[in-house]
N, C-alpha and C positions, 0 to 999 in steps of 0.2 A: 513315354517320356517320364523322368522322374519327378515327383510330388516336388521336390527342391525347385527343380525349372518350374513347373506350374506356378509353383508360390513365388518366385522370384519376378516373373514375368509379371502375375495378377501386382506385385508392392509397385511395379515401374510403370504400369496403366495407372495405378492410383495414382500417383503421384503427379502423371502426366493429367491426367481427371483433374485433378486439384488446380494442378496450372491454369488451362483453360477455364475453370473456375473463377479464378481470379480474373483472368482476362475478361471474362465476360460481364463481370461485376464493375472492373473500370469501365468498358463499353460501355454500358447502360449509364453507368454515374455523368459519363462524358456529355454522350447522347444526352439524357437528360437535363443538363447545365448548358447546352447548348441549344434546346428548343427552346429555352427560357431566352435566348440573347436571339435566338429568329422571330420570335413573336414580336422584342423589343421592337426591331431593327424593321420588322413589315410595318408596324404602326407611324415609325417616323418617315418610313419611306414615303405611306399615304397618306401623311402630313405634310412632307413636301409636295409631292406631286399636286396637292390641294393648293397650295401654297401658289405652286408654280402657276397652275391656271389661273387665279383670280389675277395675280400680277399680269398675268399675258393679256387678260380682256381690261384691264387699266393702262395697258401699258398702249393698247388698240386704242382704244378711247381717246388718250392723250394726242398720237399721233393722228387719228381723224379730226382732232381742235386745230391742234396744230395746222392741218392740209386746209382749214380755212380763213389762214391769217390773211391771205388777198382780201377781204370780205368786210371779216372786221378792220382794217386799214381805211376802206372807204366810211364808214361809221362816223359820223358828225353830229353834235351835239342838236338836237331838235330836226334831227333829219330823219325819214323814214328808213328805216332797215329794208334793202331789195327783196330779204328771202322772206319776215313777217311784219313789215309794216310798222313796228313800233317808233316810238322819235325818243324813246329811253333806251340809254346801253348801258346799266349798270355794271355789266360784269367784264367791258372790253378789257379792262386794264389787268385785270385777275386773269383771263383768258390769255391777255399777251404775256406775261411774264411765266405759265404753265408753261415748262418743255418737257418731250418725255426723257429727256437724258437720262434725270435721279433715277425713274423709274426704271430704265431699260437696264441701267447698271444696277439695279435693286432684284430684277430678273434673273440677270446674270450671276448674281450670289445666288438665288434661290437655285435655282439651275443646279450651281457647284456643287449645292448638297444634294440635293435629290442623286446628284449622279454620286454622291461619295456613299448615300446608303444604301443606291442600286449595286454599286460594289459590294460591299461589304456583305448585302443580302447574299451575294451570288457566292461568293467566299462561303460562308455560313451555308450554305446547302452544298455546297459538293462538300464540304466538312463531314455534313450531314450524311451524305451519300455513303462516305469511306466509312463512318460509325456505323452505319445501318448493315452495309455490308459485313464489315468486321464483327456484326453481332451476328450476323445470319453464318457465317464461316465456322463461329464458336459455340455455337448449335448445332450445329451442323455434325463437328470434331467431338463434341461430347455426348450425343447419340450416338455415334458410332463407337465412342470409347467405353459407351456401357454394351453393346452389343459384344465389343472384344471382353468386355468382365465377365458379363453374364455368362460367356464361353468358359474364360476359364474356372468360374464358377461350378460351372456343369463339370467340367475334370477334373476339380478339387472334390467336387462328392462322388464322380466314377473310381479318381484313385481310392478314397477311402473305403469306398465299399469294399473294392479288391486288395487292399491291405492287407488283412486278415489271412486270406486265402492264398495270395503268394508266400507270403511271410513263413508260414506255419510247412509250408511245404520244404524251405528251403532251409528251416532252424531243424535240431536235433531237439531232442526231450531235456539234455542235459542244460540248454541251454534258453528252455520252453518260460521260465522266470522269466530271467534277465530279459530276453524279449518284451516278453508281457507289459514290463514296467517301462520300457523304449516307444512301446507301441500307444498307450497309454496315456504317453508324453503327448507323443507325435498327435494322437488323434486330438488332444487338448486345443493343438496349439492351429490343429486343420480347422476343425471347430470354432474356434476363436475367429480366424480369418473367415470363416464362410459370413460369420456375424457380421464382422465389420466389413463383407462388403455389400451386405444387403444392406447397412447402413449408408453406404456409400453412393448405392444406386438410389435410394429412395432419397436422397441428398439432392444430388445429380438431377435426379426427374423432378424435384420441387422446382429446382432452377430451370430446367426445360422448360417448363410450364410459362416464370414465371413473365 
C-alpha cells in the first residue's frame, strides 16, 4: 500500500479520534451538571415523602377525634365523662370545631409534590442512564481508534524503513540527487507524522483514563 494511503487514512482516524474526543468531553460535562440536579431532586423528594407522613399520622389523629364526636355530644357541664370520669371538658368545643378536611386537602398537596419529584427523579436517571451509556460507547470507539493508529503507526515506520531500498532500486545514478532530496522531504514529513501521532495517542489515553 502506498505511504500516501497510509498517511491519508492515519489524518482521517485522527480526525475522527478528535471527534469522539469532543464527544466525550460533552458527555462527562453533561453527566456531570446532571448529577448535581439528581442529588438536588433526591433530597426534595425525601423531604417530601417526610413531609407526606407526618401529615398522614395528623391527618389519622384528626380523623380518630373526629370518630368520637357521639361521646363528646353527650358531655355536660359538671357531668362525669363515661370513658374518664372528669365533670371538666375543657377542650369539647376545640375538639368540635377540629375537622380533618384542611388537613386531608394539605395531604393531598403534599402528595402532588412528592409525586412531581418522584417524576422528575425518574426523568433524571434514565438521562442519566443514556449519558452513562453514551460515555461508555465513546471509550469504547476511542480504544479502538487508537488500536487502528497504532496500526497505522506500525506501517508508517515499516514503509519507511523500506524506502530506501525500493526507491534506490528503481532510480538510476543519474537521477540518485534529485531523489536524495525527495526522499529527504518525504521522510521529514513521515517523521513529523510519527511525532504527532504518539502525541495523539498519549492525548487519547490521558482521556481514557480520565
Amino acid at each position: 500500500e502506498a505511504a500516501a494511503q497510509v498517511w491519508q487514512r492515519w489524518q482521517h482516524e485522527t480526525k475522527q479520534q478528535q471527534q469522539r474526543q469532543e464527544q466525550l468531553r460533552v458527555a462527562k460535562a453533561a453527566l456531570e451538571q446532571l448529577l448535581l440536579k439528581v442529588e438536588a431532586t433526591e433530597k426534595a423528594q425525601q423531604q417530601a415523602e417526610e413531609m407526606v407522613a407526618q401529615q398522614e399520622h395528623i391527618v389519622a389523629l384528626e380523623r380518630d377525634i373526629q370518630a368520637l364526636s357521639a361521646y363528646r355530644d353527650k358531655l355536660a357541664p359538671d357531668t362525669p365523662c363515661p370513658l374518664c370520669g372528669a365533670t371538666e371538658h375543657p377542650s369539647v368545643q376545640h375538639y368540635k370545631a377540629r375537622t380533618p378536611q384542611a388537613s386531608e386537602q394539605k395531604l393531598a398537596e403534599l402528595q402532588k409534590q412528592w409525586r412531581v419529584q418522584s417524576e422528575a427523579l425518574q426523568q433524571q436517571r434514565a438521562e442519566q442512564s443514556r449519558l452513562e451509556e453514551r460515555i461508555t460507547n465513546a471509550q469504547a470507539d476511542i480504544s479502538q481508534g487508537n488500536t487502528q493508529l497504532a496500526q497505522q503507526e506500525k506501517e508508517l515506520s515499516s514503509w519507511l524503513a523500506q524506502f530506501v531500498h525500493v526507491e534506490l532500486t528503481a532510480l538510476n545514478a543519474t537521477r540518485f540527487t534529485e531523489w536524495q532530496q525527495e526522499w529527504q522531504a518525504e521522510q521529514q514529513q513521515a517523521q513529523a507524522a510519527l511525532a504527532a501521532l504518539r502525541q495523539q495517542r498519549i492525548k487519547l489515553e490521558a482521556l481514557r483514563k480520565a
